[in-house]
Legacy VTK file of the C-alpha trace (Angstrom):
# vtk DataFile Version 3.0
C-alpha trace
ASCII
DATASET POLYDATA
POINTS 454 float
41.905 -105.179 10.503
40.884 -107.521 8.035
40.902 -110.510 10.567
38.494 -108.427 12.881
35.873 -108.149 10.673
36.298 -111.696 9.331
35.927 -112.929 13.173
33.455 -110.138 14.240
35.678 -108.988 16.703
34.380 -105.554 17.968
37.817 -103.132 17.909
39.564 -102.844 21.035
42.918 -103.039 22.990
43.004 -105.021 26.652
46.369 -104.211 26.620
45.471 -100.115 26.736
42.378 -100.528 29.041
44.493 -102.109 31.880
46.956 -99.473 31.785
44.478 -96.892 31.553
43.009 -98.362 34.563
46.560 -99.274 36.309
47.240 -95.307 36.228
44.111 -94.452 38.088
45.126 -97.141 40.770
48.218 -95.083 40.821
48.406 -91.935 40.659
45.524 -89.543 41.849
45.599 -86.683 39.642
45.427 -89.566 36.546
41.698 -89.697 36.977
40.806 -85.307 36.830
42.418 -86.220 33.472
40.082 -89.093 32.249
37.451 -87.141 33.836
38.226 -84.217 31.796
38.442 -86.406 28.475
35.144 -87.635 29.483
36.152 -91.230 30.036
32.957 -93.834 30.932
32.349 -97.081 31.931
30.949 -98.324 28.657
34.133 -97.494 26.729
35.740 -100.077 28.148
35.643 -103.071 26.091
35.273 -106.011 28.458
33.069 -106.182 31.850
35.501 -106.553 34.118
37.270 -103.391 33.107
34.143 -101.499 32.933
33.402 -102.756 36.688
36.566 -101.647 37.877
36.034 -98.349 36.257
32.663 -97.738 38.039
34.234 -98.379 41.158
36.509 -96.106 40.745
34.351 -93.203 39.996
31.916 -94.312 43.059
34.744 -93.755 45.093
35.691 -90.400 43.575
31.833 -89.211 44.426
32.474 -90.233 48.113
35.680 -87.928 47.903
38.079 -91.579 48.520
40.981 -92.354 47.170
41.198 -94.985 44.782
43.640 -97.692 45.081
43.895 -101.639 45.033
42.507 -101.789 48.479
39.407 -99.295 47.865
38.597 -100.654 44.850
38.679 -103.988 46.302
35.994 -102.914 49.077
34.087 -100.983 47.270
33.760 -103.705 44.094
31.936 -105.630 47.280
29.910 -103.832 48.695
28.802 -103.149 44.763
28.586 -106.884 44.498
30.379 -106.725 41.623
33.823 -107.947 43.036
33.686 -110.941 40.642
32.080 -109.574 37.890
35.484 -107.355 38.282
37.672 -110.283 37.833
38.699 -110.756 41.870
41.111 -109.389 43.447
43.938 -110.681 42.469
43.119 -109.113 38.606
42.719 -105.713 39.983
45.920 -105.799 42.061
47.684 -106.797 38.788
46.354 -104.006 36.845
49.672 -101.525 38.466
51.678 -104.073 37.675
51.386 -103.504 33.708
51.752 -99.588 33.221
54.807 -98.404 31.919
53.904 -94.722 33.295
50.578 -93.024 34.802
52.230 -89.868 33.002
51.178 -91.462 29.996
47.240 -91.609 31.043
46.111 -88.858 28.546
47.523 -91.311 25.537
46.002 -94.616 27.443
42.638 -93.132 27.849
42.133 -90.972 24.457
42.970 -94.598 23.204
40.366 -96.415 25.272
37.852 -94.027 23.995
38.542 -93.996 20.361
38.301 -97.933 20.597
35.004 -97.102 21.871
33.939 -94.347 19.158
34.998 -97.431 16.625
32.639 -99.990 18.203
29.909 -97.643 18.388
30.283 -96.643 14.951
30.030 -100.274 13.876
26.511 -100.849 15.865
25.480 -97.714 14.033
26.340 -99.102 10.383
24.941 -102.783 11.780
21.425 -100.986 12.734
21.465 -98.931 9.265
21.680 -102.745 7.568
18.860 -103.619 9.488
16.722 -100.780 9.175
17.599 -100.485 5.199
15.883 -104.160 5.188
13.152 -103.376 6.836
10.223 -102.664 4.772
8.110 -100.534 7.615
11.018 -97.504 7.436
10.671 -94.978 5.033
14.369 -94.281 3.699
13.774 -90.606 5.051
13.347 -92.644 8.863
16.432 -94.495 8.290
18.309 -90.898 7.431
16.710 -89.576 10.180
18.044 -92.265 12.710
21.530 -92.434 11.365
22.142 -88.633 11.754
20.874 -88.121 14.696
23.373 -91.731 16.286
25.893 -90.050 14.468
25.743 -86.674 16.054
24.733 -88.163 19.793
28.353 -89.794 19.104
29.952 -86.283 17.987
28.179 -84.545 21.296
28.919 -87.195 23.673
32.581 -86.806 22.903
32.965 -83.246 23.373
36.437 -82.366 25.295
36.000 -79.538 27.383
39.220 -77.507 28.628
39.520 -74.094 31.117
42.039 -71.545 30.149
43.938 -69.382 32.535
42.214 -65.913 32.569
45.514 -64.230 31.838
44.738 -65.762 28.246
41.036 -64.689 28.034
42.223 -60.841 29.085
44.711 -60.626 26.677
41.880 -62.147 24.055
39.408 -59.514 25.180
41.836 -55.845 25.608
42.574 -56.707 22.086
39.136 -56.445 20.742
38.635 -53.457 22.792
41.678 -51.889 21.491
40.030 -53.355 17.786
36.677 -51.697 18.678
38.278 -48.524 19.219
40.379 -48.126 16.775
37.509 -49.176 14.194
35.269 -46.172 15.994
32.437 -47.914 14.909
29.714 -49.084 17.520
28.455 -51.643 15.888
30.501 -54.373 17.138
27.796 -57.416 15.879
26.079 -57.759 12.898
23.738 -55.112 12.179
19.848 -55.163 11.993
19.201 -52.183 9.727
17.562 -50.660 12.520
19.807 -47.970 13.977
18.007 -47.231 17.194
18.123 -51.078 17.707
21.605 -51.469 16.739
21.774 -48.537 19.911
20.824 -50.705 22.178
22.483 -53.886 21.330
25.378 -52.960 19.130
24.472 -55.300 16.290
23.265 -58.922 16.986
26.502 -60.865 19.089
28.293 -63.781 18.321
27.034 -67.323 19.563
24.142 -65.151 21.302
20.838 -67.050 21.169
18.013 -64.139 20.038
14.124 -64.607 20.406
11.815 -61.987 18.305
8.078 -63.226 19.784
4.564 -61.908 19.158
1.064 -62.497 18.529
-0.143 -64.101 15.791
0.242 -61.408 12.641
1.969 -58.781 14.338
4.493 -59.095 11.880
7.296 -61.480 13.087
8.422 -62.979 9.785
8.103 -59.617 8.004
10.698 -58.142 10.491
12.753 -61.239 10.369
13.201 -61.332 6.599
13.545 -56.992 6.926
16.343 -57.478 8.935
18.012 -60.887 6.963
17.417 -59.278 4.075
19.376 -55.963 5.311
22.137 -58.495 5.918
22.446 -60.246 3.191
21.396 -57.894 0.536
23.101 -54.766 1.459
26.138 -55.831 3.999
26.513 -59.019 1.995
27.243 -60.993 5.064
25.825 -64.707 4.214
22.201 -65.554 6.223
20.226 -67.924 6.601
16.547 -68.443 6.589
14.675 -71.783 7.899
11.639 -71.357 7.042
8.970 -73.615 8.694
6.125 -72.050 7.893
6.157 -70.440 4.174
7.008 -71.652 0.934
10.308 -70.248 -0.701
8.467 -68.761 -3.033
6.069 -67.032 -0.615
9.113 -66.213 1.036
10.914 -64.208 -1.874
8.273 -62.952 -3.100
7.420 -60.896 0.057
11.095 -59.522 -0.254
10.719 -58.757 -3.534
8.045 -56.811 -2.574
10.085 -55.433 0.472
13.440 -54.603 -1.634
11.269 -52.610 -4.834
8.756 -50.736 -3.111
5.842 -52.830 -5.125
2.628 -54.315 -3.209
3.025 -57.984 -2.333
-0.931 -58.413 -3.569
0.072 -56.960 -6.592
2.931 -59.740 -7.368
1.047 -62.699 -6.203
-1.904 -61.433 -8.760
0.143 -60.451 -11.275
-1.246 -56.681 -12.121
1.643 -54.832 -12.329
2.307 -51.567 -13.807
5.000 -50.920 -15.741
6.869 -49.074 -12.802
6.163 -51.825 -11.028
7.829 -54.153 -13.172
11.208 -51.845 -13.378
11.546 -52.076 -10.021
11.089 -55.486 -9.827
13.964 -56.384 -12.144
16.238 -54.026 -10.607
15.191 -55.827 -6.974
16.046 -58.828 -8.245
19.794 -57.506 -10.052
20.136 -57.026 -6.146
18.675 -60.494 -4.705
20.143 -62.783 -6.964
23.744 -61.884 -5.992
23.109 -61.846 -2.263
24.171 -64.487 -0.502
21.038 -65.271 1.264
20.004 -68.946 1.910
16.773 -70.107 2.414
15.762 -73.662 3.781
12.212 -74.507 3.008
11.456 -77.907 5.109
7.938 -78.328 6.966
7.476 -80.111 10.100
11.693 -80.026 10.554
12.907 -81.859 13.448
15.804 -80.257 15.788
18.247 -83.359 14.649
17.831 -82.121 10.806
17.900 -78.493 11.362
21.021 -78.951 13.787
22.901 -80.772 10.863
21.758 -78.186 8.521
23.042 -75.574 10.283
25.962 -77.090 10.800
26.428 -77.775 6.983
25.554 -74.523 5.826
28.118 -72.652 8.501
30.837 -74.781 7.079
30.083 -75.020 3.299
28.398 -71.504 2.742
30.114 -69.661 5.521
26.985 -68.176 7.046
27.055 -65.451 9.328
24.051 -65.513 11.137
20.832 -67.984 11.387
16.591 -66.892 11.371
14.602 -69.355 12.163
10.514 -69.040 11.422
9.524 -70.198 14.125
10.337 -72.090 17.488
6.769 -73.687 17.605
7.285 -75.508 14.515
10.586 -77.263 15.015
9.877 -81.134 15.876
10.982 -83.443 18.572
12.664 -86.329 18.056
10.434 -87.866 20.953
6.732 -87.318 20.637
6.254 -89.029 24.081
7.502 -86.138 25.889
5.090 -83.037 27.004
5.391 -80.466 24.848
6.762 -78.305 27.697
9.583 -80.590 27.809
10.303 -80.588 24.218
10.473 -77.165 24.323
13.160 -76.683 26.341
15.241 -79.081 24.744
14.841 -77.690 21.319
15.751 -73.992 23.433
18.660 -75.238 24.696
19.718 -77.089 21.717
19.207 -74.089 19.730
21.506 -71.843 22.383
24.498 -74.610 22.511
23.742 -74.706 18.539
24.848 -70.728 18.490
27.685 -70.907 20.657
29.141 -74.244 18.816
28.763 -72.133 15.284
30.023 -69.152 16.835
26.889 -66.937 15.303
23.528 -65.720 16.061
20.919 -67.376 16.209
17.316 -65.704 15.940
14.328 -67.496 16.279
11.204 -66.579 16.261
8.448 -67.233 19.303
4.598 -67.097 19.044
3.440 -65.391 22.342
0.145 -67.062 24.610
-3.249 -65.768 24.436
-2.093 -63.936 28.179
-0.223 -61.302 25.435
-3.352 -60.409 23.335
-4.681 -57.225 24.543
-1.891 -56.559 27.308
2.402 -54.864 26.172
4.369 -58.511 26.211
6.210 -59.890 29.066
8.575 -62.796 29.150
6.023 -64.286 31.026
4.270 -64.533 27.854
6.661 -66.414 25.896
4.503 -69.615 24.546
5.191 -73.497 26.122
8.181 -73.059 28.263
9.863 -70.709 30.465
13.188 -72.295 29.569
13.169 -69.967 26.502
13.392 -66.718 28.884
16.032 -68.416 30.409
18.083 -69.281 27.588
17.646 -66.383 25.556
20.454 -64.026 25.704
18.362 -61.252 23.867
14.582 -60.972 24.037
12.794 -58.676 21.444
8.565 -58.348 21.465
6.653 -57.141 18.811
3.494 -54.792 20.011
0.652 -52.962 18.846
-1.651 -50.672 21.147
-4.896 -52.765 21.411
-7.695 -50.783 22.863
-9.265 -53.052 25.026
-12.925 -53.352 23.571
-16.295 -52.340 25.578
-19.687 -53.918 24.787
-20.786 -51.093 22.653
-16.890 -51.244 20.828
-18.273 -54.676 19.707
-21.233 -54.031 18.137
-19.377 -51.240 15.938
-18.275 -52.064 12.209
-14.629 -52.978 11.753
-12.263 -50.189 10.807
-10.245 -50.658 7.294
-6.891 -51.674 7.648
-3.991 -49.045 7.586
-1.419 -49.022 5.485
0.564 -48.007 8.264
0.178 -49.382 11.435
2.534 -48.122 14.546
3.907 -51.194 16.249
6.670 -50.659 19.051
10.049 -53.321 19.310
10.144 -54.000 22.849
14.056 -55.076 24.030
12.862 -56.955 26.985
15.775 -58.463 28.041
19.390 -58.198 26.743
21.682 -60.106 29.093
24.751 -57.620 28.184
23.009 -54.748 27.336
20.196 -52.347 28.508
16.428 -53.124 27.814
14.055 -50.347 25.868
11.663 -49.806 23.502
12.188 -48.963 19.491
9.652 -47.317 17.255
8.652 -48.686 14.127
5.686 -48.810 11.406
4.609 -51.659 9.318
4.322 -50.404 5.862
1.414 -53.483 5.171
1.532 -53.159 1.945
5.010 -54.165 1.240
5.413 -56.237 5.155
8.072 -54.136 5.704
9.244 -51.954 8.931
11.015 -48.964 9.020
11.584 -46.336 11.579
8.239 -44.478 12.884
8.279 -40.973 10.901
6.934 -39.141 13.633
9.989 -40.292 15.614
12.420 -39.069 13.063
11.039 -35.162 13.079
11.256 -35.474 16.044
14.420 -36.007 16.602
LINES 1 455
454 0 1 2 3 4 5 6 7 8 9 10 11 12 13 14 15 16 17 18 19 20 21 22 23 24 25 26 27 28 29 30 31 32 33 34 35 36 37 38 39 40 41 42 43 44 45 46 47 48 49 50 51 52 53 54 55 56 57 58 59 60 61 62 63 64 65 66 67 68 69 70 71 72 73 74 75 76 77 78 79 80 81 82 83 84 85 86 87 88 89 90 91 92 93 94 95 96 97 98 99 100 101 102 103 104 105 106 107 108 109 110 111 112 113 114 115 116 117 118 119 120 121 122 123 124 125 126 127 128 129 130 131 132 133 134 135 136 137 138 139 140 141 142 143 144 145 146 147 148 149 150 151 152 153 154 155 156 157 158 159 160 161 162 163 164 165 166 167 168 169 170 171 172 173 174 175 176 177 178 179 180 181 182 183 184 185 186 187 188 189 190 191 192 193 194 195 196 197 198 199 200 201 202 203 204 205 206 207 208 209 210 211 212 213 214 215 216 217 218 219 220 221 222 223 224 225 226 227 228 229 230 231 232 233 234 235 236 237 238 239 240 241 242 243 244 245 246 247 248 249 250 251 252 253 254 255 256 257 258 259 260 261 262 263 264 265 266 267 268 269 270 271 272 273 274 275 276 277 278 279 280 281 282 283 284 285 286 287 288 289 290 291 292 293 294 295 296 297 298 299 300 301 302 303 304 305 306 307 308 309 310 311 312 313 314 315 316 317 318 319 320 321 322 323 324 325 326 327 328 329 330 331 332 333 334 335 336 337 338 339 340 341 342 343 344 345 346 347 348 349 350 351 352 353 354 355 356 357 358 359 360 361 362 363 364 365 366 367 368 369 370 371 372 373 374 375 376 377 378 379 380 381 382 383 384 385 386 387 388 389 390 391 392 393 394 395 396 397 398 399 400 401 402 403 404 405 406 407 408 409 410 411 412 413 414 415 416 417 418 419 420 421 422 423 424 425 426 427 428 429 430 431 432 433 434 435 436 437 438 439 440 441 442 443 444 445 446 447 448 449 450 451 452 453
């Protein structure tokens, strides 16, 4: 090992790549396995080898067979029969495997060869950028996590399992579900008619709450991480994009004891006030709520953040305030395109943590004086798709005549009726739940009407 990096010889075996390549030529089921293990030309080592290896796969798109003969052709008509070596190398290739049996060692081999080499251009380009007086350290961070995690993604084995396997998996959390005779079979919102609908928020589901600009999306966000944290003591976490931490506990102080949220950021507090206060914050200081306060956060660092706080604090579901604020690695693409890719980065981020994920959505200008649709849902129509559960915030906005206009402004209620649309739930039926904003502490809670009524 010592000798490689002396003579700057990138890691790699010739020895393994030929008889990972000698076992294709052989044996025809040898290459669903590489396939599977997500073998590819560049983690071959030398040229040739990485020729032979696109032939190979060209021939498996035309539904051929490879073998010497095949490859040989098809190496020409790619005019890359010499870049290959000849003929006569890849007719010896079948010549130097011991067994094709043996292609799931020869290839996972080959590739971590190539995980090595690509780990070594990583650390070479962190040398370079570390000397390079234009880079902010926090650019150089930036670059090597998100190399580092391409490599992690790229080398994602996938696998099927027989159903039989899956069944047995799934009659035992029935059995579980029954047994427990509790519907909630998610985490819960601390909204019971919600929790009706959807039976708590689902594992590796990928949740959007959207509405208009303060409707109240972040007060119903922290209401229900709060709920989780604070009272069910299941760890959350908050990203929060758009408020301070402060700002941020101070409106669930003001949510947990009752006490108006002006009234703390001022400082005129009664002595009630105070009492409850203290005994709020007995209750938040235990709870094993996380907050992450990070402006202008690009998907790369909120991914690894994520990632780091599932596996070091053992959180059990993710908010994220909001969507429109995450950045994009690359600022060349439409924002339409970025979008997407931060929509279905966040769903494959759920189902790789195995929790929820709920973000939050601002809604277009189509939404302001009409009930939501997903239609609505702001830059990108890959969200609607994504989405496994699709929640809307509303208020009843008279729509406003001429003579509406010239009237004085009405003073704000303390209570203000505002309905949580489901509008899609891809396991689950869609409905409406009714809340009211209590403004004064940002905080929803089941409509009272609703309640007598029932």
């Amino acid at each position: 090992m010592a000798e490689r990096i002396k003579d700057n010889i990138p890691p790699h075996d010739d020895d393994l790549e030929q008889a990972a390549l000698g076992s294709l030529l052989s044996d025809t089921d040898a290459l669903t396995t590489a396939i599977q293990l997500h073998l590819r030309p560049d983690d071959f080592y030398t040229r040739s080898n990485q020729r032979i290896f696109e032939a190979i796969l060209s021939l498996d798109a035309k539904g051929l067979r490879a073998d010497i003969q095949t490859v040989v052709q098809e190496l020409k008509q790619m005019g890359k029969l010499d870049e290959a070596g000849g003929a006569s190398y890849v007719s010896g290739l079948t010549t130097v495997i011991p067994s094709s049996a043996n292609i799931n060692y020869y290839t996972q081999s080959v590739k971590n060869y190539s995980l090595k080499r690509s780990l070594l251009k990583v650390a070479s380009q962190i040398a370079v950028n570390a000397h390079d007086e234009s880079m902010e350290a926090r650019e150089v961070l930036e670059e090597v996590q998100q190399n580092i995690f391409e490599l992690s993604d790229d080398r994602q084995v996938f696998s099927y399992r027989k159903i039989g396997e899956v069944l047995k998996e799934t009659i035992e959390q029935i059995d579980y579900v029954m047994k427990s005779k509790n519907p909630i079979t998610g985490i819960s919102s601390g909204f019971d008619k919600l929790d009706q609908f959807t039976s708590g928020f689902q594992r590796e589901e990928f949740i959007i709450i959207g509405a208009r600009p303060s409707v109240g999306k972040t007060a119903l966000a922290l209401n229900m991480a709060s709920n989780i944290a604070f009272h069910q003591k299941k760890p959350a976490a908050f990203f929060s994009l758009e408020m301070s931490n402060v700002a941020l506990v101070q409106r669930l102080i003001s949510s947990e004891a009752n006490v108006q949220s002006q009234n703390i950021r001022s400082g005129f507090l009664s002595t009630g006030d105070y009492k409850n206060i203290v005994n709020a914050m007995s209750v938040i200081y235990e709870a094993p709520f996380h907050i992450v306060d990070m402006p202008n956060m690009k998907l790369l660092d909120l991914r690894a953040q994520a990632r780091k706080m599932r596996a070091q604090q053992q959180v059990e579901i993710i908010f994220i305030d909001y969507l429109g604020l995450i950045g994009h690695e690359n600022n060349s693409l439409p924002r339409y395109e970025q979008i997407s890719e931060i929509s279905r980065s966040l769903k494959s981020l759920a189902r790789e943590l195995h929790i929820p994920v709920i973000v939050l959505c601002q809604l277009n200008r189509d939404a302001q004086w009409e009930t939501p649709t997903l239609a609505n849902l702001r830059d990108s129509g890959s969200i609607e798709q994504d989405a496994d559960l699709v929640l809307f915030l509303n208020r009843e906005q008279p729509k406003k005549s001429a003579k509406d206009k010239e009237e004085k402004p009405q003073a704000p209620s303390d209570i203000i009726p505002t309905d949580l649309i489901i509008a899609k739930q891809r396991n689950g039926p869609t409905g409406v739940v009714k809340l009211d904003l209590v403004t004064k502490f940002a905080k929803f809670t089941p409509m009272m009407k609703e309640e007598k009524t029932n």
